[in-house]
C-alpha positions in Angstrom: 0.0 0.0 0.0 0.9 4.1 -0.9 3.0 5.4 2.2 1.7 9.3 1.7 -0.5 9.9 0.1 -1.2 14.1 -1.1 -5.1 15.1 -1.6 -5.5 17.2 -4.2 -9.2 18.9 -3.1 -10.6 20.6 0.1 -13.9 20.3 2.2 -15.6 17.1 3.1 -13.9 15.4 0.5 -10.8 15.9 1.4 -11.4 15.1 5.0 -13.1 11.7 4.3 -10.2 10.6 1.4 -7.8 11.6 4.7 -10.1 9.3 7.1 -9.7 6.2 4.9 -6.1 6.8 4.7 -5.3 7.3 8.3 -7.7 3.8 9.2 -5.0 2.3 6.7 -1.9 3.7 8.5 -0.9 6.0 5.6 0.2 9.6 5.5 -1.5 12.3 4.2 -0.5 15.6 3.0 -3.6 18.6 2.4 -3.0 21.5 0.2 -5.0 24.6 0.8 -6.0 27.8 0.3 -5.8 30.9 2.2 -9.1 31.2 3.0 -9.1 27.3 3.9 -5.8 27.7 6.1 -7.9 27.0 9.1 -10.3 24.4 7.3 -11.0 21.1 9.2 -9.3 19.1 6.5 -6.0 21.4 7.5 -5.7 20.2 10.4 -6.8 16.3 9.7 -3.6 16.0 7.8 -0.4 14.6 8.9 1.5 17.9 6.6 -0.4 21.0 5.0 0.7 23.0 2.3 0.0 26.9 1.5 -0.9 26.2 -2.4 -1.9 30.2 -2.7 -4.6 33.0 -3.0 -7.9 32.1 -2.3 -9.3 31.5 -5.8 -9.8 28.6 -7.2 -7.2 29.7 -9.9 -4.6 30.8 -7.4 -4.7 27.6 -6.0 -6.4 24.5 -6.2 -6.2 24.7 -9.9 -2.3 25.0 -9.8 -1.4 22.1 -11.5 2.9 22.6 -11.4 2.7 23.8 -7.3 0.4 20.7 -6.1 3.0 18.5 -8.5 5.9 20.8 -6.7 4.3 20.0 -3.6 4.0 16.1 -4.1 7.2 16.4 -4.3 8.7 17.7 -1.6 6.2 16.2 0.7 7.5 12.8 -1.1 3.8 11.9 -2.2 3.8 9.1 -4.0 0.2 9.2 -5.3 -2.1 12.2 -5.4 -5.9 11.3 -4.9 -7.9 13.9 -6.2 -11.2 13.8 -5.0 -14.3 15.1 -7.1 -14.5 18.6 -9.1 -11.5 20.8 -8.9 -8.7 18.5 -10.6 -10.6 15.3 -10.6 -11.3 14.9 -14.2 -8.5 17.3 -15.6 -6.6 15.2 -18.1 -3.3 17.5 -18.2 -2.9 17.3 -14.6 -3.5 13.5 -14.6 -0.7 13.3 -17.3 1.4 15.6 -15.8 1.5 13.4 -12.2 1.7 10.3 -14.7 5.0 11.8 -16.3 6.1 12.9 -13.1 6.0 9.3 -11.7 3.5 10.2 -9.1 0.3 7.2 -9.2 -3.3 9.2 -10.2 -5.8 7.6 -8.0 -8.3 7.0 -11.2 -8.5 6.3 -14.9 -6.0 6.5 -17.6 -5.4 11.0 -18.8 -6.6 9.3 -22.0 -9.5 8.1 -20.6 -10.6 11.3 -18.2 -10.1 13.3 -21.7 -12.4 11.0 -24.0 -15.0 11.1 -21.2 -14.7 15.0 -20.9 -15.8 15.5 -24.1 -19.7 14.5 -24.1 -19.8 14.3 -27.5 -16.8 12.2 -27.6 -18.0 10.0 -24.8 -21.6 9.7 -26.8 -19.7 8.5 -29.9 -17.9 5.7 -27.6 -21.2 4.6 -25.9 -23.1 4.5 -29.3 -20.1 2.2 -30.6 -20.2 -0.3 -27.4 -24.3 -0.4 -27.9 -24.8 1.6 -24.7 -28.5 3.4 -25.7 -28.1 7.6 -25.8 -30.6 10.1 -26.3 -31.6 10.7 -29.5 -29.6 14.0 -31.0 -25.9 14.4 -32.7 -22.9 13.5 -32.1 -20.9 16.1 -33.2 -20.6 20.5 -32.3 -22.5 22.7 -33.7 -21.6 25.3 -36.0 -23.6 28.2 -35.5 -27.0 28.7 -34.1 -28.4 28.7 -37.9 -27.5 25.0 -37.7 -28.8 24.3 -34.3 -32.2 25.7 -35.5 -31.9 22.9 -38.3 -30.8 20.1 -35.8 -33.8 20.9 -33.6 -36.1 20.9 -36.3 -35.2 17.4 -36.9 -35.1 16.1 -33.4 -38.2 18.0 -32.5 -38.8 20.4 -29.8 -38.1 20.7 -27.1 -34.3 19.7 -27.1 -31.2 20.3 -24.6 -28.8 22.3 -25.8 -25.4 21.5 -24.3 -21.9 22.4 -24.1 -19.5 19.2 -25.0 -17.1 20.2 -21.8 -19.7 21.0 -19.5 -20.8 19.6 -15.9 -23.2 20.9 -13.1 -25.7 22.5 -15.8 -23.3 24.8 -16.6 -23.8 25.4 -20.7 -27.0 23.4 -20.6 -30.5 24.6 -21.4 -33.8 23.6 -22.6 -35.2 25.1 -25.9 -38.8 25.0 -27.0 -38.8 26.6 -30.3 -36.3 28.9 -32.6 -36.9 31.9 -31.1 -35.7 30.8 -27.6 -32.8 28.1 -29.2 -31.4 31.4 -31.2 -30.7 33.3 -27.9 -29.7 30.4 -26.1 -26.7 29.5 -28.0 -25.3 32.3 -28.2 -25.3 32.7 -24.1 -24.6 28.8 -23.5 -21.8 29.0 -25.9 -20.2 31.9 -24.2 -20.4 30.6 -20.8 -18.9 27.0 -21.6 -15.4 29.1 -23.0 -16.4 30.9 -19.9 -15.7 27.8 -17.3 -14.5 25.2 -19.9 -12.4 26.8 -22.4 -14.2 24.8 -24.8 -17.3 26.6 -26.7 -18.3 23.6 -28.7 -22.2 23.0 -28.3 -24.5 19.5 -29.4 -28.0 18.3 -28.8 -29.8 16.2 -28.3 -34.0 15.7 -27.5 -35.3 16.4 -24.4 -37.0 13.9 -22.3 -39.7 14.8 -20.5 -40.3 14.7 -16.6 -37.1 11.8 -16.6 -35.0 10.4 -13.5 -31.4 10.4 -13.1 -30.0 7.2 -11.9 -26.6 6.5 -11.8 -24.4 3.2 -11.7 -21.6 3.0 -9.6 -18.9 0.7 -11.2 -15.2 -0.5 -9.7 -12.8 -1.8 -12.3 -9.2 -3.0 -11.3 -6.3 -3.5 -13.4 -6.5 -6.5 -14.4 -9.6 -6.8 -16.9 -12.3 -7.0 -13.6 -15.2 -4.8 -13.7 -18.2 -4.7 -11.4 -21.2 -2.7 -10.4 -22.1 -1.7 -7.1 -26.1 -1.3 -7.8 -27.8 2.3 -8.4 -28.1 5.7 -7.2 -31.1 7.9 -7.5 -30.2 10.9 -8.0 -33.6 12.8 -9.6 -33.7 15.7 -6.4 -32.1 18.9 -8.0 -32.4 22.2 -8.0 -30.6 24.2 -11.4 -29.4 20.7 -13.1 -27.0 19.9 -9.5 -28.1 17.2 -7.2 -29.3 17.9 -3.9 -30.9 14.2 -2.9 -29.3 10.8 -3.5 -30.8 7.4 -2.8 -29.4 3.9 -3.0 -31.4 1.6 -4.2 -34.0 3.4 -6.8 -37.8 3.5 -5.4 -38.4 3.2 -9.2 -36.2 0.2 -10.7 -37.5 -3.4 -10.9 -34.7 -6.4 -10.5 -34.9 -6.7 -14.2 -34.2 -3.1 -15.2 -31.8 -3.0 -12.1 -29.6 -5.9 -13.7 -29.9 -4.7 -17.3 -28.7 -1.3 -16.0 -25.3 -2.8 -14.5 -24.6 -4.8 -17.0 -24.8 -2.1 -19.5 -22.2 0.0 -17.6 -20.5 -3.0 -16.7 -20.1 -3.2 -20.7 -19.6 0.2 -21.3 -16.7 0.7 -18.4 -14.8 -2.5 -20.3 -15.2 -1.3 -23.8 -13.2 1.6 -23.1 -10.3 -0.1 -20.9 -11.8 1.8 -17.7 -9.9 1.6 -14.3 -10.8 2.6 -10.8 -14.3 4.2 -9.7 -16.4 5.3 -12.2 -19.7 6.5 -13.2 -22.2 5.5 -15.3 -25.6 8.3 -15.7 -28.5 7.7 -17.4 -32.3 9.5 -18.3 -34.8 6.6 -16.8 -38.2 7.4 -18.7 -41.4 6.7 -17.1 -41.2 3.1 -19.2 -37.9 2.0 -17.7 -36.1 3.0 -20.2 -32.5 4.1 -20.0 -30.4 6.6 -21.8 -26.7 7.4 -21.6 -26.2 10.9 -20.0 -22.2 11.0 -19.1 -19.2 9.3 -17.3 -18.0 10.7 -14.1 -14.2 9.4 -14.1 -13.7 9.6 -10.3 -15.4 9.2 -7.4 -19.3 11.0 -6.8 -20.6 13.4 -4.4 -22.9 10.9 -3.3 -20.7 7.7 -2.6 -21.5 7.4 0.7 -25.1 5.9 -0.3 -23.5 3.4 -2.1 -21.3 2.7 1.2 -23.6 1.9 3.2 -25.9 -0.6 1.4 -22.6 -2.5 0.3 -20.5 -2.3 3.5 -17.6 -1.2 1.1 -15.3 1.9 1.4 -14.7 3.3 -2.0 -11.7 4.8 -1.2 -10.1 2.0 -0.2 -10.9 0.3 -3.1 -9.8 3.0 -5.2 -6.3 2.2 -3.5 -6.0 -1.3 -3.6 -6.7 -0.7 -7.4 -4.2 2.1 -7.9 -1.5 -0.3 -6.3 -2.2 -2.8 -8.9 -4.5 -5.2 -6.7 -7.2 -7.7 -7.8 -10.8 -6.9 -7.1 -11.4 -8.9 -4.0 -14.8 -9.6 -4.8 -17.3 -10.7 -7.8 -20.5 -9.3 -9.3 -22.3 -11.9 -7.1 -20.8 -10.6 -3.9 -21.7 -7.1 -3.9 -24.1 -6.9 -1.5 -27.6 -4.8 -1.3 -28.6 -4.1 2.1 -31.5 -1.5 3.2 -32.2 1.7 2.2 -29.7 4.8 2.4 -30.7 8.8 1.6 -28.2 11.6 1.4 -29.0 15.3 1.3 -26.1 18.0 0.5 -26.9 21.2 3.0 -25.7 24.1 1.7 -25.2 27.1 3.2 -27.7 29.6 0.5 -30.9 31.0 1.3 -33.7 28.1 1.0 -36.0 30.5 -0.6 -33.9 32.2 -3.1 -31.3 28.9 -3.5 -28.6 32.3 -3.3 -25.3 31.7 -1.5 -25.1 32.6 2.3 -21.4 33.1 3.3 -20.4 34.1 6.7 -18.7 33.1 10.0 -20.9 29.8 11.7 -21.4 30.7 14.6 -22.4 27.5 16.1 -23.2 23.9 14.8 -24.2 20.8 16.5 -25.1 18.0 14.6 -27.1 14.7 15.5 -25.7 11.4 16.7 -27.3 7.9 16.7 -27.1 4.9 14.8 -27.5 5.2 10.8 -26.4 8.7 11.2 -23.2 9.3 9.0 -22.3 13.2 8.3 -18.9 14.3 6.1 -18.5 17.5 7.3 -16.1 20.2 5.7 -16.8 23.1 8.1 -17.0 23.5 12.3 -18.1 25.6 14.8 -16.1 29.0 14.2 -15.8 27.9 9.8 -16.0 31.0 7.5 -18.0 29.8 4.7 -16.3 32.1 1.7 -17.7 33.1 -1.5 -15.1 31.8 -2.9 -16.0 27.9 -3.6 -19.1 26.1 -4.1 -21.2 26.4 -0.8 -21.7 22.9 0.4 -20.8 22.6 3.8 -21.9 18.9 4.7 -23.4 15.6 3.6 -25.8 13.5 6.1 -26.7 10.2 5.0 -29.3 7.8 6.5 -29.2 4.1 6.6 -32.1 2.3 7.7 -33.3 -0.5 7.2 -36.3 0.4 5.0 -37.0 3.6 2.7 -39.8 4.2 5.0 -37.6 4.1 7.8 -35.0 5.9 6.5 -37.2 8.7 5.1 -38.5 9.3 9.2 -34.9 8.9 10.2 -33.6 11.7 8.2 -36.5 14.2 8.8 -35.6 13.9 12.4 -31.9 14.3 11.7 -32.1 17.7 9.7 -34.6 18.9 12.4 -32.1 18.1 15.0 -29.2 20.1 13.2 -28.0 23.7 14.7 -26.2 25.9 12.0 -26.2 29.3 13.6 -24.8 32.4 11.5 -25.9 31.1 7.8 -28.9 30.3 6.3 -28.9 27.3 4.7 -31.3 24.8 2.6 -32.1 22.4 5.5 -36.0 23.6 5.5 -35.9 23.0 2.2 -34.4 19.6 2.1 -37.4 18.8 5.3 -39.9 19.8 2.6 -38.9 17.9 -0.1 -38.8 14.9 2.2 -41.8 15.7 4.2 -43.7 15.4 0.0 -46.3 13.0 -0.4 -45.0 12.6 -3.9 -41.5 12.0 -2.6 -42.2 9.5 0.1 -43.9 7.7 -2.7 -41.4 7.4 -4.6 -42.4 9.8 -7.5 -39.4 11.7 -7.7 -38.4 13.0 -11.3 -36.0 15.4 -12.3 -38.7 17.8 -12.3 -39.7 17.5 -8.4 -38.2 20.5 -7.1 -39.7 22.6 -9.9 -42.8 21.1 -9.4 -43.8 20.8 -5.9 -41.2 22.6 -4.2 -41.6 26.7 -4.9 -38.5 27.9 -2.9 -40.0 31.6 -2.5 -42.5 29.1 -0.3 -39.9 27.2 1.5 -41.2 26.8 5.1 -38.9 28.7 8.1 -38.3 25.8 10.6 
C-alpha cells in the first residue's frame, strides 16, 4: 500500500479521502487555500501545504505547485477527490509523467469522457442506448435551428465540456434556441475553455440514476447497484438514494450490465460513473461518465459495506478486485441530502462566519462535514458545507430517520437549505417514490420554503 499519500481537493472530500487513509496507516498531505488555512481538512492532515490566493485559480487549480508540492512532501500518489482536478486530463498526465500514481483512470480516458460528444460516440459504438440528437458540435445557431427541427422540440442544448448545468439549457422553439446558444456558448469558454455546443431531445419529466462501477487493473469490472439521484435544484443534485424506489430487478440488472459493458469497452480503471435518463417506461439513456469518485458515494457505502476509497487504492496499487458481481451486497435503504449554506427561498449563497453547529448522533447517522463551529463559509467555492446520510433498514424508515436528523441540526450564522431539504422529504410525492427530475420545480416553490 501508498506510504503518503497528497489530496489534491478541500472540504468534506478531502477530510473523508484523509479518514480512509489514516484507518489504513498512511500519511496524508492537504494542500490549501488561504481562506481554507484554518479548514478542518488542515488540520486532519499529517502535513499542509500553503498552495496560494484564495481563488480557485490561485490555488487548487495549480497544477505545477500541487506536483511541486508532491514532491517535496515525497507523495507518491495524489488522490484527487471530485471537481477541482478530478477529471482534468493534463494534470492527470502531468503526475503520470512525473512518476507520481493518479488515484483514477487513464489521462486518455478522463479526456475521451470529458468530451460528451466524444464520450456519446464511444457509448453508441459499445451499444450503450443515448438520447436521440448528434454526435458532433454545432456550427452556429443557424444549424442548431436545423438540428432541432429534426429532433423535435423541445431539445437540450449542451456544451461538449460541460458539468453541473453549466452550458446546458432547454429550448422550446427557434426563437428561444437562437438566444440560447449564443449565451450557453459563451459561458462554456467561460468555465470550460471549450465553446463547442451539441443536442440532443429532451426527455420529459425523466429520473437520473446512476451506476456506480469499480474496475481494477487486471480486466475485472463490477457494479455496485444504483443511485437515485432525480432531487435537483438548477441541473445539480441535492438528494441521493441507493437503491431506486423506481427500478425493478430486471431493469436493475440490465442497467449494471450495461455499464459494466460500457466501463470494459473503453479499458476503464478505478471508480467510475455511469448516468442515465430513466423514462417513465424504464427505459434508459446514456447521459455521461464521471471518471472519479461521486458526491454521493456514501449511499452506495452503506448498502454495500464497502469503502470506495479503499478500493480506489487497492486498485491504484495494482490489486485484484477482491470480490465478484455476485458478492456485492444490497442491504436496506440509504438517503443523502447535501446542506448548503444559501438561502432556501432564493437557493442564493449565504457566506459568513458559523457561529455555532451541532449535529445529531445515533445509529444510521453518517455526516462528512467540511466546516465546524467557528468555519468562515467564503464566497469563494461552491457552498456545500456537509453531507448526512441515513441508513435504515427500509426507505420508510430511513425517510422518518432523516426528517428527524435535519430537524435536530443547529447551523447558527448562515442560512442554509435544510428547511428546504425537510420539505422535499416531508412530500407525499417524494415518500412515494415519485421523484423526477422535475420534483423540485414542481412541488417545491423555494419563494414558499417553510422557516423551521
Amino acid at each position: 500500500m501508498f506510504k503518503k499519500i497528497l489530496v489534491s481537493n478541500r472540504g468534506e472530500i478531502a477530510a473523508r479521502v484523509i479518514r480512509t487513509c489514516k484507518k489504513l496507516g498512511i500519511q496524508t498531505v492537504a494542500v490549501f487555500s488561504e481562506a481554507d488555512k484554518d479548514a478542518p481538512f488542515v488540520k486532519l492532515a499529517d502535513e499542509a501545504y500553503l498552495l496560494g490566493g484564495s481563488r480557485v485559480n490561485e490555488s487548487y487549480l495549480n497544477v505545477d505547485k500541487i506536483i511541486a508540492i508532491a514532491k517535496e512532501s515525497n507523495a507518491e500518489a495524489v488522490h484527487p477527490g471530485y471537481g477541482l482536478l478530478s477529471e482534468n486530463e493534463q494534470f492527470a498526465r502531468k503526475c503520470e509523467l512525473e512518476g507520481i500514481k493518479f488515484i483514477g483512470p487513464s489521462p486518455d480516458i478522463i479526456a475521451k469522457m470529458g468530451s460528451k460528444i466524444e464520450s456519446r460516440k464511444l457509448m453508441v459504438d459499445a451499444g450503450v442506448p443515448v438520447v436521440p440528437g448528434i454526435s458532433y458540435p454545432l456550427k452556429d445557431a443557424d444549424q442548431a435551428i436545423e438540428v432541432a427541427g429534426a429532433l423535435g422540440y423541445p431539445v437540450m442544448l449542451k456544451a461538449s465540456a460541460g458539468g453541473g448545468g453549466i452550458g446546458m439549457q432547454i429550448v422550446r422553439n427557434d426563437k428561444e434556441l437562437s438566444k440560447a446558444f449564443a449565451g450557453n456558448q459563451k459561458r462554456a469558454v467561460d468555465f470550460f475553455g471549450d465553446g463547442a455546443m451539441f443536442m440532443e431531445k429532451f426527455i420529459e419529466n425523466p429520473r437520473h440514476i446512476e451506476i456506480q462501477v469499480l474496475a481494477d487493473e487486471h480486466g475485472n469490472t463490477v457494479y455496485l447497484w444504483e443511485r437515485e439521484c432525480s432531487i435537483q435544484r438548477r441541473h445539480q443534485k441535492v438528494v441521493e438514494e441507493a437503491p431506486s424506489a423506481f427500478l425493478d430487478e430486471e431493469t436493475r440488472k440490465k442497467m449494471g450490465e450495461t455499464a459494466v459493458n460500457a466501463a470494459k469497452s473503453l479499458g476503464y480503471t478505478n471508480a467510475g460513473t455511469i448516468e442515465f435518463l430513466v423514462d417513465g417506461e424504464k427505459n434508459f439513456y446514456f447521459l455521461e461518465m464521471n471518471t472519479r469518485l461521486q458526491v454521493e458515494h456514501p449511499v452506495t457505502e452503506e448498502i454495500t459495506g464497502l469503502d470506495l476509497v479503499h478500493e480506489q487504492l487497492k486498485i491504484a496499487i495494482g490489486q485484484v478486485l477482491s470480490f465478484k458481481q455476485d458478492d456485492v451486497e444490497r442491504n436496506g435503504h440509504a438517503i443523502e441530502v447535501r446542506i448548503y449554506a444559501e438561502d432556501p427561498k432564493t437557493f442564493f449563497p449565504s457566506p459568513g462566519p458559523i457561529k455555532t453547529l451541532t449535529i445529531p448522533k445515533g445509529e444510521g447517522i453518517r455526516h462528512e462535514l467540511g466546516v465546524e463551529t467557528g468555519s468562515v463559509v467564503t464566497p469563494f467555492y461552491d457552498p456545500m458545507i456537509a453531507k448526512l446520510i441515513i441508513h435504515s433498514e427500509t426507505r420508510e424508515e430511513a425517510i422518518h430517520d432523516l426528517i428527524n436528523a435535519l430537524k435536530s441540526y443547529t447551523v447558527e450564522g448562515i442560512k442554509t437549505n435544510i428547511p428546504m431539504l425537510i420539505q422535499v422529504l416531508e412530500h407525499e410525492e417524494f415518500k412515494n417514490g415519485n421523484t423526477t427530475t422535475k420534483f423540485v420545480e414542481n412541488y417545491i416553490q423555494s419563494k414558499k420554503v417553510k422557516n423551521l
